[in-house]
N, C-alpha and C positions, 0 to 999 in steps of 0.2 A: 166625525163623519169621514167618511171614506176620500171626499176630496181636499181634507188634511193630510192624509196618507201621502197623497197624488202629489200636493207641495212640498213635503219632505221628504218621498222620494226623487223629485225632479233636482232638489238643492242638493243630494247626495251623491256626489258622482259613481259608478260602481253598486249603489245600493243596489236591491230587491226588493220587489212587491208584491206580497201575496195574498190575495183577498179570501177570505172566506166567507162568501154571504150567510149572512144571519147569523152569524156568533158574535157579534157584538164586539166587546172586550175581550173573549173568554176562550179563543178559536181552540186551547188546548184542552177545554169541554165540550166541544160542539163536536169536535171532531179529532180526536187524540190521533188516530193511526194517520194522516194525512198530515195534522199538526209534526208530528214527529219525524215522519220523512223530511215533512219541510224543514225543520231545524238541522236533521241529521244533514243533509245535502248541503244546506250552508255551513256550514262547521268544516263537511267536509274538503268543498272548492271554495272556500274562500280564506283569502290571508289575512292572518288578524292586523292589523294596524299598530303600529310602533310610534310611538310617542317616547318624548324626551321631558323630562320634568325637573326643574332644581329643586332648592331645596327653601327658595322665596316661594313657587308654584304652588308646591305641599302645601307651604305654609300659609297662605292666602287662600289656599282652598279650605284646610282647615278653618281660619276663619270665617269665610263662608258660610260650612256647616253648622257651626257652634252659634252663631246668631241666626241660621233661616235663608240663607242670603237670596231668596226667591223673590219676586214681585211682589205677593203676597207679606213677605215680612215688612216691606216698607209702606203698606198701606195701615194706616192709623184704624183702631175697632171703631165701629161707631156706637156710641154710648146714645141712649135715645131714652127718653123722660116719657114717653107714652108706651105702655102695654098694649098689643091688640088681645088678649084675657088675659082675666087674672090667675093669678098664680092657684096652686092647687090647696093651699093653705087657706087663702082668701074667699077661695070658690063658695064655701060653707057658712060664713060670715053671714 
């Protein structure tokens, strides 16, 4: 929702925010020429961000990636002993 946007632009000091009603996810098919301005102008007036990184940082990020290190990877699958239908195998039986 759009006012996700609104809290991660607020947290971002410097950010931008640029809504395109009714394109969803997708604003650079809703609207390509407008999309493209937008991008081109930020590329153009803004300075990219400079970060410093060793070589423990890599390496922690690397692991990171390699196992998921997302929220989602540390949440256990749930395994459940009840089907709501049966399988397609089964169906026919």
């Amino acid at each position: 929702p759009v006012s996700h946007a609104d809290v991660a632009h607020k947290g971002l000091p410097g950010s931008r925010l640029e809504i395109f009603e009714e394109a969803g996810h997708f604003p650079q098919l809703y609207d390509p020429s407008r999309f493209a301005r937008t991008l081109r102008d930020f590329i153009e007036t803004s300075e990219p961000t400079k970060l410093e990184f060793t070589d423990e940082d890599f390496d922690r990020l690397r692991k990171l990636l390699l196992r998921g290190g997302g929220r989602r990877a540390q949440i256990p699958r749930r395994t459940s002993q009840r089907r709501s239908r049966p399988r397609a195998a089964e169906a026919g039986r």
